[in-house]
C-alpha positions in Angstrom: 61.0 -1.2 39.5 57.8 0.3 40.8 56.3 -2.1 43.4 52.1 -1.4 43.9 51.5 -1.6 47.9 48.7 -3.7 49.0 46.5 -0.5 50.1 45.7 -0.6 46.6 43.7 -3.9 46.9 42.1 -3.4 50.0 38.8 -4.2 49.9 36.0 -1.4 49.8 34.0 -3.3 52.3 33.5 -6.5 54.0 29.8 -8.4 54.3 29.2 -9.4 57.7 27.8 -13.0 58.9 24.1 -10.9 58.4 24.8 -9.8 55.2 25.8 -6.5 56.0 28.3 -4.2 54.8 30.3 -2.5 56.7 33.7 0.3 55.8 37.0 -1.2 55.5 38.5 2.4 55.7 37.5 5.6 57.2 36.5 7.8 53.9 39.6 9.8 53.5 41.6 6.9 53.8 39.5 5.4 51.4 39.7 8.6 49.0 43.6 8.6 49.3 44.0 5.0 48.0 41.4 5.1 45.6 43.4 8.3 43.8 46.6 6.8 44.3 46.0 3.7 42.7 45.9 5.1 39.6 48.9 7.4 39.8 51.1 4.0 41.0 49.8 2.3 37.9 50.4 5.7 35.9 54.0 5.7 37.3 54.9 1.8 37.1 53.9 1.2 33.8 52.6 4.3 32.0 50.1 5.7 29.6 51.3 3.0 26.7 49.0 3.1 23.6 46.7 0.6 21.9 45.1 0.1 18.6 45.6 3.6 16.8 46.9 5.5 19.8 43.8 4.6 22.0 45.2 5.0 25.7 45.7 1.7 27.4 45.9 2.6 31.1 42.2 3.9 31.5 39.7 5.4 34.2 38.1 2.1 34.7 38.0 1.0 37.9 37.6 -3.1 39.1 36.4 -2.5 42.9 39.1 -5.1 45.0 37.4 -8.3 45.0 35.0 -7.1 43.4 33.0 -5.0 46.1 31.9 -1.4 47.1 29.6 0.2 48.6 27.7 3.4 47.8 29.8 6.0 49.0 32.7 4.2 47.8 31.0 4.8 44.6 30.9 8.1 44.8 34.5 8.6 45.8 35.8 6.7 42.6 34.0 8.7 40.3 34.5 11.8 42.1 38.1 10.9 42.5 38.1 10.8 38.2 37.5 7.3 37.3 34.5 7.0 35.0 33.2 3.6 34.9 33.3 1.1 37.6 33.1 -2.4 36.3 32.5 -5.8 38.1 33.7 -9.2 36.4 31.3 -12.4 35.3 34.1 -14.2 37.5 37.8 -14.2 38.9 39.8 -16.8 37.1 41.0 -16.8 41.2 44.7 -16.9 39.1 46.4 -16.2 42.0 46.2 -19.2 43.6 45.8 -21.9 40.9 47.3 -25.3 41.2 47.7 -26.4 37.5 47.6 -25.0 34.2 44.5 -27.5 34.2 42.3 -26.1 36.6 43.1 -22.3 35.4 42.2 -23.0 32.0 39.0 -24.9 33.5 37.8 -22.1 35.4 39.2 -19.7 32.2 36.6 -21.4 30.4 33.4 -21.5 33.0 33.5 -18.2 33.1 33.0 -17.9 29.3 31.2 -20.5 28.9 27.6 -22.2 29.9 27.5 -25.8 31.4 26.3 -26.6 27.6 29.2 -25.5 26.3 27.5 -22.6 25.0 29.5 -18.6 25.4 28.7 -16.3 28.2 27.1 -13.3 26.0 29.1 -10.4 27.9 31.2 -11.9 30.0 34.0 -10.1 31.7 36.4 -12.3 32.8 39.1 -10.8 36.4 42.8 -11.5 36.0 45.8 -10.6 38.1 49.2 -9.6 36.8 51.1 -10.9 39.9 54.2 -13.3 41.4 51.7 -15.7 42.1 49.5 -15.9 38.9 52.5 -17.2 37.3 50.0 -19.5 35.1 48.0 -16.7 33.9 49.1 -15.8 30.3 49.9 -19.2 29.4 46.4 -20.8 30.5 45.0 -17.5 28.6 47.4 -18.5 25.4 45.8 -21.7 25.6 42.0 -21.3 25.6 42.1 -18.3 22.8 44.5 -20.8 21.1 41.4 -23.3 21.1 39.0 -20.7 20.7 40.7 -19.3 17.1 40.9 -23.0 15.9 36.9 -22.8 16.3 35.3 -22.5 13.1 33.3 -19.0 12.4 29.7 -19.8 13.6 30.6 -22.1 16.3 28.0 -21.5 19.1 31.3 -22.2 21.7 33.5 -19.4 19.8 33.9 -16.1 21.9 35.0 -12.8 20.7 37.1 -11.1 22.8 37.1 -7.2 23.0 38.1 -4.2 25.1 35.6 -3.2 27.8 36.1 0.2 26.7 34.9 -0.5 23.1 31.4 -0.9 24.5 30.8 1.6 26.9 28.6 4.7 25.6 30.4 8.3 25.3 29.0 10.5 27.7 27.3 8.0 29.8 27.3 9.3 33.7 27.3 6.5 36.3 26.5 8.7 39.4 23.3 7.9 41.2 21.5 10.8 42.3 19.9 9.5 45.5 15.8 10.9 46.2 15.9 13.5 49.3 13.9 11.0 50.9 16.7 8.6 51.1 18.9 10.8 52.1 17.6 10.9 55.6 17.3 7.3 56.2 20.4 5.5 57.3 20.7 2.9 54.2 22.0 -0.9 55.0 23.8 -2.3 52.1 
């Protein structure tokens, strides 16, 4: 078996006690990982089919924890992904201490204090050794969430990401000349 090294989830960038961010990698490092994380993923698992011979492995691309910067931006896309998406929340799998507390924070993340669902909520999981918990806490909140009856205001629908992203959509940023020249804190 195929085993991903961690230079695949090393973060784009780290905020400093400012606020600041700051590089993790020099940009070539950077590039290298970014194109061989998909080629790992191709290689371990890939190119299976969904739903009518959609691919499943895809060109989106969740930014380690969650985080990058503008230039790292620009190497993902230029590197082939086409969408970079963030999450509503990490379900933080990897280190739960109950099937309790995972479902729990399963369920903030799709829900409002009120009970109420998240409209668009993307939810981060990890397929790991240590998010052992993962599918089963999943199992059990779409198990409740089915035996919700249809107009429930608490009943979520859950979809692919892909099925609601727009064909032909570009997600570079074209930065103004005048920018360019300015040395930009993120």
């Amino acid at each position: 078996m195929y085993r991903l090294t961690s230079s695949c989830h090393v973060p784009m960038l780290r905020v400093d006690e400012k606020g600041r961010s700051h590089p993790v990698e020099d940009e070539e490092t950077y590039r290298l990982n970014v194109r061989s994380s998909y080629e790992k993923l191709l290689e371990a698992i890939g190119d299976m089919t969904i739903e009518g011979g959609r691919p499943g492995l895809t060109r989106l691309m969740r930014p380690p924890q969650l985080a990058i910067s503008r230039n790292g931006c620009a190497v993902a896309l230029d590197e082939g992904f086409t969408y970079l998406v963030s999450g509503s929340g990490s379900a933080e799998d990897y280190g739960s201490v109950s099937m309790e507390s995972l479902e729990g924070i399963m369920d903030h993340i799709v829900h409002k204090r009120n009970g109420d669902v998240r409209r668009g909520a993307i939810m981060i999981m990890h397929m790991s050794g240590t998010a052992t918990r993962t599918p089963y806490a999943l199992d059990l909140l779409l198990t409740k969430n089915d035996q919700r009856p249809e107009g429930d205001p608490k009943k979520f629908k859950v979809g692919l990401l892909g099925d609601y992203l727009i064909d032909g959509y570009d997600q570079r940023m074209v930065t103004p000349k005048d920018m360019r020249e300015k040395q930009i804190d993120f």
